[in-house]
C-alpha positions as CSV (number, residue, x, y, z in Angstrom):
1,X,270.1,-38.0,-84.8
2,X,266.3,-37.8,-85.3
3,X,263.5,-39.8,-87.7
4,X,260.3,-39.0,-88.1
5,X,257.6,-41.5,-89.8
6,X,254.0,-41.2,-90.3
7,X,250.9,-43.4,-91.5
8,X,247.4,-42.2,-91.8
9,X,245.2,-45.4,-90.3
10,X,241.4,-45.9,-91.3
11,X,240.5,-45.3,-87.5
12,X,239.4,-43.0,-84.8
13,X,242.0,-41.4,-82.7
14,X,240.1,-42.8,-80.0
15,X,240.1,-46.1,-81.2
16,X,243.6,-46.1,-82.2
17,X,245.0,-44.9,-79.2
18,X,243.1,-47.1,-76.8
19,X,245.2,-49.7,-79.0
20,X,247.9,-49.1,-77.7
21,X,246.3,-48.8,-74.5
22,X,245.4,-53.0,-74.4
23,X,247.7,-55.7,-73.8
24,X,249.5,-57.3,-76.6
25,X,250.1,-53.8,-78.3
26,X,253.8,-54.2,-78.4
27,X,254.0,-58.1,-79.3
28,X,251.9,-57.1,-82.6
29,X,254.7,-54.1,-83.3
30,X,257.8,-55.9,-82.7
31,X,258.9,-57.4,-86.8
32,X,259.3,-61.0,-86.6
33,X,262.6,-60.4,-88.0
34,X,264.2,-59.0,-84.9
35,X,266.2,-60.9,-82.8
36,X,263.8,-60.1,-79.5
37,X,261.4,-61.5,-77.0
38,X,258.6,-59.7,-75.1
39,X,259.8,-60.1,-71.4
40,X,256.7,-57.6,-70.0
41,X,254.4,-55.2,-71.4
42,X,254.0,-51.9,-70.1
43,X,250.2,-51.8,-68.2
44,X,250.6,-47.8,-68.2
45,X,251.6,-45.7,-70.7
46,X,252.0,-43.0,-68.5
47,X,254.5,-44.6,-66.3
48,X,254.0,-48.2,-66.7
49,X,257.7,-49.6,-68.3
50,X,258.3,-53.1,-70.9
51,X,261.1,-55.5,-71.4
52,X,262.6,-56.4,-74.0
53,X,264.8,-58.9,-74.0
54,X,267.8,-59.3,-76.7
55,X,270.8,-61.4,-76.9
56,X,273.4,-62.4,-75.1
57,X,271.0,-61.6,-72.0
58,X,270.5,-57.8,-72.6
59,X,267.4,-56.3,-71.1
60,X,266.0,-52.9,-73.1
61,X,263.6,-51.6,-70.4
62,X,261.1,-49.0,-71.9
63,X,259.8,-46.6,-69.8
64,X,256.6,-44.8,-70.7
65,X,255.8,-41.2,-69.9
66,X,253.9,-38.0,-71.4
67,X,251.2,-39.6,-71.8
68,X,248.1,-37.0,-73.2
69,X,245.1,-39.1,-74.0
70,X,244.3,-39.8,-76.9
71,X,247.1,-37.2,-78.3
72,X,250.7,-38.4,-77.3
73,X,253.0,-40.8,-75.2
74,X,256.3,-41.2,-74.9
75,X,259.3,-44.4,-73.8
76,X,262.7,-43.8,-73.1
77,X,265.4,-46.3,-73.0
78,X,266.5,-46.7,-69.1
79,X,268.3,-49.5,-68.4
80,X,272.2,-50.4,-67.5
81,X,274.0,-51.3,-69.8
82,X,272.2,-50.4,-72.8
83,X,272.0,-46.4,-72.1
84,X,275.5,-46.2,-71.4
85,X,275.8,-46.7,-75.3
86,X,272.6,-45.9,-76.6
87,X,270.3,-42.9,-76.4
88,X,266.7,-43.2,-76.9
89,X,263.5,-41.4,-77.0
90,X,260.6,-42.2,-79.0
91,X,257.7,-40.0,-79.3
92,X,254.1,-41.2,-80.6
93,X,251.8,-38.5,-81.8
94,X,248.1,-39.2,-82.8
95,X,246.4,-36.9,-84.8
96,X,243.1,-36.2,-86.0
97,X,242.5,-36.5,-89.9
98,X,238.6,-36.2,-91.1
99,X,236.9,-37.3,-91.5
100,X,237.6,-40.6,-89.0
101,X,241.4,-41.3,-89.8
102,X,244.2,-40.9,-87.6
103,X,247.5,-40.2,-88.4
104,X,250.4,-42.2,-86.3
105,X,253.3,-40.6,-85.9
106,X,256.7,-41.9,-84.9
107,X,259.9,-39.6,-83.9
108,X,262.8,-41.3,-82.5
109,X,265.6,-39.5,-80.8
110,X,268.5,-41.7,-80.8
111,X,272.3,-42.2,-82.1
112,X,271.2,-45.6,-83.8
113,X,271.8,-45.5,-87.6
114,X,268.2,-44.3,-89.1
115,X,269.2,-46.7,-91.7
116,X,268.6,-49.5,-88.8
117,X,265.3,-48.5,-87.7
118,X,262.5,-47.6,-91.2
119,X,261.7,-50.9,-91.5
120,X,260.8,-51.5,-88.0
121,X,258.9,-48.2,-88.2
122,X,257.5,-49.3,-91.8
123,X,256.4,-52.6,-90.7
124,X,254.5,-51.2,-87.6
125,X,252.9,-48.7,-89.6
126,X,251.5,-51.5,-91.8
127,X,250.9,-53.9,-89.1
128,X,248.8,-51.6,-87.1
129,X,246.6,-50.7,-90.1
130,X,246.1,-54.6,-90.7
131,X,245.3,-54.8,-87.0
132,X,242.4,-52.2,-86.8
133,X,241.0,-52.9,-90.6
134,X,240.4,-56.5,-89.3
135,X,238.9,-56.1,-86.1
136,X,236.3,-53.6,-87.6
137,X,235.7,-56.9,-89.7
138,X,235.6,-59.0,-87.1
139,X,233.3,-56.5,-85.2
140,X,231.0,-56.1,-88.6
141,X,231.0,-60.2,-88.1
142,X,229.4,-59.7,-84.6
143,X,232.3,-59.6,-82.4
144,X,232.4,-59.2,-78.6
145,X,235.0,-59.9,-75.7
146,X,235.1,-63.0,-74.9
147,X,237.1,-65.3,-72.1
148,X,239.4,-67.2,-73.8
149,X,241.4,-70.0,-72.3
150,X,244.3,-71.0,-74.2
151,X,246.6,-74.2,-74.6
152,X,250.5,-73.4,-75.9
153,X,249.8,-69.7,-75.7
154,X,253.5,-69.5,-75.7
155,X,254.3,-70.9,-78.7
156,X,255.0,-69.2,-82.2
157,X,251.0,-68.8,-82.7
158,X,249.8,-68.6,-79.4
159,X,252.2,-65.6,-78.5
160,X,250.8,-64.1,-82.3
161,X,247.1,-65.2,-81.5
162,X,247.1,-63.8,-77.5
163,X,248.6,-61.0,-78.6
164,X,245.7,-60.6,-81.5
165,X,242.7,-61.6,-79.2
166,X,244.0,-59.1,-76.2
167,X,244.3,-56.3,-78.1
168,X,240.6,-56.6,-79.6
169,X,239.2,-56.5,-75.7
170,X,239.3,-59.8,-74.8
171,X,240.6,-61.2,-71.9
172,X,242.9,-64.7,-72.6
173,X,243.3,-66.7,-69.5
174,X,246.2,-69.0,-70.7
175,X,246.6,-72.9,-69.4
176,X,250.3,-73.4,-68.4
177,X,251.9,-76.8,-66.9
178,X,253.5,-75.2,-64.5
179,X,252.5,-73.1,-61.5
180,X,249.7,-70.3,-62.6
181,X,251.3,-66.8,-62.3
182,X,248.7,-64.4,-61.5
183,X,244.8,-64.5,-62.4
184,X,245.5,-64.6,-65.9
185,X,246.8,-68.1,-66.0
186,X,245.4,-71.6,-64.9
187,X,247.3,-74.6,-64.1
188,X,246.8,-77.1,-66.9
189,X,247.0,-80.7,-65.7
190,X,247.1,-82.5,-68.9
191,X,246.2,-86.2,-68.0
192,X,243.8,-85.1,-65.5
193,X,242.8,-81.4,-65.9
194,X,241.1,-80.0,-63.2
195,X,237.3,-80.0,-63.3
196,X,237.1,-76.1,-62.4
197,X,239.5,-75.4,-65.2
198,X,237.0,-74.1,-67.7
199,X,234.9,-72.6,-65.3
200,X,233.7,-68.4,-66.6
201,X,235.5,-69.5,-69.7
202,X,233.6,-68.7,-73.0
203,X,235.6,-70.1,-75.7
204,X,239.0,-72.9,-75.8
205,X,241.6,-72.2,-78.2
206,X,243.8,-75.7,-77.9
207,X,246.9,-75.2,-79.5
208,X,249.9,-77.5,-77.6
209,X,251.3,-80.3,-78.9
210,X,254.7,-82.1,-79.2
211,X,256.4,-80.5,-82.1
212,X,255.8,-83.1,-85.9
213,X,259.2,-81.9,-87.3
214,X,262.0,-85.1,-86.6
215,X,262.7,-88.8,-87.7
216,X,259.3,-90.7,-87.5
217,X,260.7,-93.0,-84.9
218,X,258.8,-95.5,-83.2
219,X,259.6,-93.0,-79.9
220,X,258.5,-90.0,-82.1
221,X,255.3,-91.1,-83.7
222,X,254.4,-91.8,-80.3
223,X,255.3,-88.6,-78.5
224,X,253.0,-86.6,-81.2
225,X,250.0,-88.7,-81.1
226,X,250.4,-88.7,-76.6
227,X,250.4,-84.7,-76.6
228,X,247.5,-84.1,-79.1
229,X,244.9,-86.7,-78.9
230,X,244.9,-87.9,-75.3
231,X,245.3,-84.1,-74.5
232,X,242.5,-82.9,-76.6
233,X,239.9,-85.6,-75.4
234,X,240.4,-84.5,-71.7
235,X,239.6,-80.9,-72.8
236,X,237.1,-81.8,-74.9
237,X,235.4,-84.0,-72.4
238,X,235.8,-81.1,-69.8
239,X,234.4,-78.6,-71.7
240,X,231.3,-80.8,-72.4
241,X,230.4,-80.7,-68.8
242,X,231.4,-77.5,-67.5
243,X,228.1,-75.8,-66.6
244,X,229.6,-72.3,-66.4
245,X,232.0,-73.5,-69.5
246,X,232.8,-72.7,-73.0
247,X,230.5,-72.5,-76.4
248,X,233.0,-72.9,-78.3
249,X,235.9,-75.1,-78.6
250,X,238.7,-74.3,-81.1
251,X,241.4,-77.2,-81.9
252,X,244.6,-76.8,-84.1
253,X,244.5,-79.5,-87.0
254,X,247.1,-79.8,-89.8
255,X,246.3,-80.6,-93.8
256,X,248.6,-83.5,-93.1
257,X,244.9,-84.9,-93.3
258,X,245.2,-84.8,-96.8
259,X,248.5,-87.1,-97.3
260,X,251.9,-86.1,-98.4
261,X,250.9,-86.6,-102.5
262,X,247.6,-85.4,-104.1
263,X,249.3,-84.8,-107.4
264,X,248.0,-81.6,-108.6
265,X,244.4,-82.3,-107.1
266,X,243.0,-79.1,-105.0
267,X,241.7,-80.6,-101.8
268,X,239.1,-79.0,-99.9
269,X,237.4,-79.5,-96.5
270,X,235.1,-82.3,-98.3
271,X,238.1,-84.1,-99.9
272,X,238.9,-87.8,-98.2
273,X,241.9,-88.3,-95.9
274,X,245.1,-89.2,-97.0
275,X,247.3,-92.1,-96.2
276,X,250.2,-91.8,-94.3
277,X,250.9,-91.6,-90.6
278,X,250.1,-87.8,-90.3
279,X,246.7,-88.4,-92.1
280,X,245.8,-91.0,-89.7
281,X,247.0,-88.9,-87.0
282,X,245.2,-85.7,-88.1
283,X,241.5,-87.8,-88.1
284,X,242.6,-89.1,-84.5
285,X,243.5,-85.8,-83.0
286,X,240.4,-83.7,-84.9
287,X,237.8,-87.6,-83.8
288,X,239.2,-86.3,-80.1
289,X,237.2,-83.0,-80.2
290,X,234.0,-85.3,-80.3
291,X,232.7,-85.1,-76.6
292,X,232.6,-81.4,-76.9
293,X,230.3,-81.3,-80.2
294,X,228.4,-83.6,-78.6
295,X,227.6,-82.1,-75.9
296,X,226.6,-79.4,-78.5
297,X,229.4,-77.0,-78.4
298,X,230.7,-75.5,-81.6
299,X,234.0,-77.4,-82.7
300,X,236.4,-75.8,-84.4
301,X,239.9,-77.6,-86.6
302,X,241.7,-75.9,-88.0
303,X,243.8,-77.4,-90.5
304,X,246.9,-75.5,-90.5
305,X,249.6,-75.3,-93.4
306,X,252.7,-73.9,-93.6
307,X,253.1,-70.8,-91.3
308,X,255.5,-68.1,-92.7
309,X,257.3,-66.2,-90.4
310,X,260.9,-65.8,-89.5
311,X,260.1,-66.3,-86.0
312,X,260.0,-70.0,-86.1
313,X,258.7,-72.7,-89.1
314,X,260.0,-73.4,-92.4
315,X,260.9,-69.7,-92.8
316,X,262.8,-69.9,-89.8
317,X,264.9,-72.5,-91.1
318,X,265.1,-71.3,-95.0
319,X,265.7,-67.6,-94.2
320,X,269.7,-67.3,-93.4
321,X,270.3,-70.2,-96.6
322,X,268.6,-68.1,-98.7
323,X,270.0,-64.7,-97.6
324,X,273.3,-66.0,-97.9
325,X,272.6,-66.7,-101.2
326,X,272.4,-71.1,-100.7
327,X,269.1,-71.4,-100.8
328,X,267.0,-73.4,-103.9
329,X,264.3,-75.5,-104.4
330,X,264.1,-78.8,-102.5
331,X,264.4,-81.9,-104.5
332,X,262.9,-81.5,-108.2
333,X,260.5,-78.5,-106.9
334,X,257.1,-79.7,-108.5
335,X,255.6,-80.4,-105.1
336,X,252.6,-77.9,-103.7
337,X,253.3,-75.9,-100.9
338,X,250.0,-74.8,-99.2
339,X,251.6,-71.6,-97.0
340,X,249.7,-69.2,-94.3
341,X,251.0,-65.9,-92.7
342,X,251.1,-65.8,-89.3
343,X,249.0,-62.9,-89.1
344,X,246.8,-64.4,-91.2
345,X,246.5,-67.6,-89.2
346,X,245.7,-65.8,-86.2
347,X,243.0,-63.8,-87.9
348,X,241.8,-67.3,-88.7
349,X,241.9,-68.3,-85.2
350,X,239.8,-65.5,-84.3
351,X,237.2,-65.2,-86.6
352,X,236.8,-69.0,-85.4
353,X,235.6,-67.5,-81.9
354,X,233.0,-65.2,-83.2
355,X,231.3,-66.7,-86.1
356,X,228.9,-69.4,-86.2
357,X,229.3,-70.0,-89.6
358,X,232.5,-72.0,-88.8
359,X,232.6,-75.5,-87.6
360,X,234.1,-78.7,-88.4
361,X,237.3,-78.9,-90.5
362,X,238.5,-75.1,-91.6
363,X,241.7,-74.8,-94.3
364,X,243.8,-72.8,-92.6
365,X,246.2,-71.9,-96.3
366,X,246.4,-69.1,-98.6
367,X,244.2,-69.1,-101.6
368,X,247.3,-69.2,-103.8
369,X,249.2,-72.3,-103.0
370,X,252.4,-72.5,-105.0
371,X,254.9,-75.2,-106.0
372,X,258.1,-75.5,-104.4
373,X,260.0,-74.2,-106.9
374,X,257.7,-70.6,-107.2
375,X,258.3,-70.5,-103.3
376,X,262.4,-70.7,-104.0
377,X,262.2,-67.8,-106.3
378,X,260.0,-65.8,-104.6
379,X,261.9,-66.0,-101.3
380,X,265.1,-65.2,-103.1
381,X,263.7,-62.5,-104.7
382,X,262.1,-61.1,-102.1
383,X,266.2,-61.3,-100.3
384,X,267.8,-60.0,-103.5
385,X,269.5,-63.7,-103.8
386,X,269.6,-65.8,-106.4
387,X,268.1,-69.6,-106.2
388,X,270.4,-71.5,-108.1
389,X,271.2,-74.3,-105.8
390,X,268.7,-77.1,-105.9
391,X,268.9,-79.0,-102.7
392,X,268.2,-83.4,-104.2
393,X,266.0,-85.1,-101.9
394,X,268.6,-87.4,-100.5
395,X,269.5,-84.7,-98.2
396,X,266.6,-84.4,-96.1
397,X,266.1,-88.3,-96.2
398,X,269.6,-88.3,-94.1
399,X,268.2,-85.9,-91.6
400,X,264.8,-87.4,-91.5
401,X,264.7,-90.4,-92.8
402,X,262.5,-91.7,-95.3
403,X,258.7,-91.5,-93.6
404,X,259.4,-88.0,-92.0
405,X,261.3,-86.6,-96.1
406,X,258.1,-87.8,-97.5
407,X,254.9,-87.2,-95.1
408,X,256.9,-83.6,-94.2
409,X,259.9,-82.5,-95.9
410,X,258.6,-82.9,-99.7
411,X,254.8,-83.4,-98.9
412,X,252.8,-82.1,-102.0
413,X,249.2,-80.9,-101.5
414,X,247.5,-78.3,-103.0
415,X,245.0,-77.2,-100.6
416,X,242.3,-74.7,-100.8
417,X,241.3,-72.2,-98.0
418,X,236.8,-73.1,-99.9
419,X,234.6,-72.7,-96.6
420,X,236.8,-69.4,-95.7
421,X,236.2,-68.3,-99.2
422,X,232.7,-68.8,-99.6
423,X,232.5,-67.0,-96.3
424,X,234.1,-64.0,-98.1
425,X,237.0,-64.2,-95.7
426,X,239.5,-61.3,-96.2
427,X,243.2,-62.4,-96.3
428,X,245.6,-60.1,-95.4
429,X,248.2,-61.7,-97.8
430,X,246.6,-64.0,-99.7
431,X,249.8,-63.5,-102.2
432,X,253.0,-65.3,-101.0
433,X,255.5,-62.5,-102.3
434,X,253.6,-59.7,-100.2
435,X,253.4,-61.6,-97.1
436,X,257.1,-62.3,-97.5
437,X,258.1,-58.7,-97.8
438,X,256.2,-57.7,-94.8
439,X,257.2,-60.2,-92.4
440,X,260.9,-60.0,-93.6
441,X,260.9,-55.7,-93.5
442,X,261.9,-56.4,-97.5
443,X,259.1,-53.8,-99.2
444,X,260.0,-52.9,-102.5
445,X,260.9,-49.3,-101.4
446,X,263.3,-50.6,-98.9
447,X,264.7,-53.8,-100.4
C-alpha cells in the first residue's frame, strides 16, 4: 500500500533540506496528538537511525539511508517487534520549484491504513512551512546562533522550544539535576549552582518550576514559590557575574500577575498586579530576575497563558471529555480565557533571544482571548462533539478546593499580547479555532 503527499514550502531546497539536517527536526514533525516520545534523533541521514518510543514499551527505530543532498533521504522501520507486523519505508523528495520554493514530498511504503497516516503527513507539511516562514522572520529581526542554556528543557515547552532553537542553528546546552550526559548538558545545582555553569553561554532560557496545578495547600503554595523564586535568583545572580556569561536572561512568568477576576478589563503589560496568591507569587518570581538586570543584562518574563496542545495543559486534560462527547463549559462560562499555541509560545521564546526590543514583562497570549464558553464550542466543534454538558463550579472546588478553583480553575482575565503587537509580532494562530485544528490533525478537509 503506497501514499504519496506533497507541499510546496516558501524556501530554498538548500535551506529546507539542511532542515532536516539539524537537530530537533523530528520533535517539530511528530503531531502532538500522537501517543509518542522522542527517545533519539538520527545525527545522519545517511545512516544515522531515531527512536521512537510508543506504548506499552515499543521502540520504532528509524533507520536513515539514500541520502542525495539536498535531493532525497530515506528511513525504514527496523526494529523487533514492530517489523514483524509492520512494513515501512518512507521516502522524502525535495524538489526545485522557481523561483526559490521547494516542494516536500512524502511517499510511504507500508501496510498501515493510509487513512491512519494524512494527518500526520498534513500536519508536518504545515508545520514545516510555519517553521521556515518564521525563522526568515526571526532572521529579518537580526537573528544569529546563539548558546543557549536552558532550565526544564524537558518539559512540555522546553522539549517544543529546544527543538525550535536547534533547528534554527543554535546550539542549546540544557541544565539537568542529574548527572550531565555528554557536552550538551551541564549539571544544574539548584541551591548552589556552580559558578562555571554559565560560562560560553550567550543567552538563559529559565523555564523549571514545580508544577501550579493542585490544592493550594500550605505544603503546595510552598513547593511553587521554593522551585521558582529561590531558583531564579541563584541564576540570576550567576549570570550577573559570569564574565564569559550570558546577555540575556529569559524567565518564564505567568498572567496569574494579573489576579483570577479582571471582569471584562483587557490587561496589558502596564496594568497593576492582581491579588491573590499567584499574583503575589508572579511579582516574587519576575522581582528574582533583578541581579541579572542589574548587572545590565537584558531580562526577559514572559507572562505565559494558557498553552494549547494535546501534549500536556488544559488541552491535555479537556481533549478525551470533549471527544467523547462530555465535554462543556466550566461553571456559568463568562470567564476569559487568555490561550497560546505551543508553537506560538516557543516562537515567543525565541524572538525573546534575538530582539532588543523585548524586555521586562512580555504577554505571552493570543490576541483573541475568548470566554470560556466560546472555548467549549470551538473545541467541540473542532471534534465534531456537541458541548451540551456544563460542568457547575462545585466540581472543581472538590478537586481543588476553593483558592486553587478560583486563582486557577475559573480564573477570568482578558489579557492582551500589546508590546508583541506594537512590535508587529506575527502569530502563527492568533485564532483559537485554527490552532485547534492543527494541533489536533482536525483541518476542515479531514475532520
Amino acid at each position: 500500500m503506497g501514499l504519496t503527499s506533497s507541499s510546496v514550502i516558501e524556501a530554498s531546497r538548500d535551506e529546507v533540506f539542511s532542515w532536516f539536517q539539524r537537530p530537533g527536526a523530528i520533535v517539530r514533525l511528530t503531531p502532538p496528538w500522537m501517543p509518542v516520545h522522542i527517545k533519539r534523533e538520527a545525527t545522519d541521514l545517511a545512516g544515522g537511525t531515531a527512536v521512537l518510543g510508543f506504548p506499552l514499551g515499543l521502540n520504532w527505530v528509524a533507520r536513515h539511508s539514500g541520502a542525495v543532498v539536498p535531493e532525497q533521504f530515506v528511513d525504514e522501520l527496523d526494529s523487533a517487534p514492530l517489523k514483524w507486523l509492520i512494513h515501512w519505508r518512507h521516502t522524502h523528495d525535495f524538489e526545485v520549484v522557481p523561483p526559490n520554493h521547494t516542494r516536500v514530498i512524502d511517499k510511504i511504503d507500508s501496510n498501515v491504513p493510509a487513512v491512519m497516516l494524512r494527518s500526520m503527513l498534513a500536519y508536518r507539511h504545515r508545520q514545516l512551512a510555519d517553521d521556515l516562514a518564521a525563522r526568515e522572520r526571526a532572521l529579518e529581526g537580526g537573528m544569529t546562533p546563539l548558546t543557549v542554556a536552558m532550565t526544564g528543557s524537558h518539559g512540555l515547552i522546553g522539549t517544543a522550544l529546544a527543538a525550535l532553537l536547534t533547528t534554527n542553528g543554535h546550539r542549546v546546552i540544557r541544565l539537568v539535576r542529574g548527572q550531565a550526559d555528554g557536552p550538551d548538558e551541564r549539571h544544574w545545582d539548584v541551591a548552589a549552582p556552580d559558578e562555571e555553569l554559565l560560562q560560553g553561554v550567550d543567552a538563559v532560557i529559565h523555564l523549571a518550576g514545580a508544577s501550579i496545578v493542585g490544592r493550594f495547600t500550605p505544603e503546595h503554595r510552598k513547593a511553587v514559590r521554593e522551585s521558582r523564586i529561590g531558583p531564579t535568583r541563584q541564576l540570576a545572580e550567576l549570570a550577573a557575574k559570569t564574565a564569559d556569561g550570558p546577555k540575556v536572561f529569559v524567565s518564564a512568568s505567568a498572567i496569574g500577575f494579573y489576579g483570577p477576576d479582571r471582569g471584562d478589563e483587557p490587561l496589558a503589560e502596564g496594568s497593576d498586579r492582581g491579588d491573590g496568591f499567584l499574583a503575589s507569587l508572579v511579582e516574587n518570581w519576575e522581582n528574582a530576575a533583578e541581579p541579572a538586570a542589574e548587572a545590565g543584562l537584558r531580562v526577559v518574563n514572559v507572562r505565559t497563558g494558557l498553552v494549547q496542545t494535546p501534549a500536556g495543559g488544559i488541552l491535555q486534560l479537556q481533549y478525551p471529555l470533549f471527544a467523547a462527547g462530555l465535554g462543556g463549559p466550566l461553571g456559568d462560562g463568562r470567564q476569559w480565557q487568555s490561550w497560546i499555541g505551543i508553537d506560538d509560545l516557543a516562537d515567543i521564546y525565541h524572538r525573546c533571544l534575538y530582539d532588543a526590543e523585548l524586555t521586562g514583562p512580555i504577554n505571552a497570549v493570543a490576541p483573541t482571548p475568548v470566554r470560556n464558553d466560546d472555548y467549549s464550542t470551538t473545541l467541540a466543534r473542532v471534534l465534531h462533539r456537541p458541548a451540551l454538558l456544563r460542568v457547575p463550579s462545585l466540581g472543581p472546588r472538590l478537586i481543588l478546593g476553593k483558592q486553587a478553583t478560583e486563582e486557577f480553575a475559573l480564573a477570568s482575565q482578558r489579557v492582551l499580547p500589546q508590546r508583541l503587537t506594537e512590535l508587529g509580532h506575527t502569530f502563527r494562530h492568533p485564532d483559537l479555532e485554527p490552532a485547534l485544528r492543527h494541533l489536533l490533525g482536525r483541518t476542515e478537509t479531514q475532520g
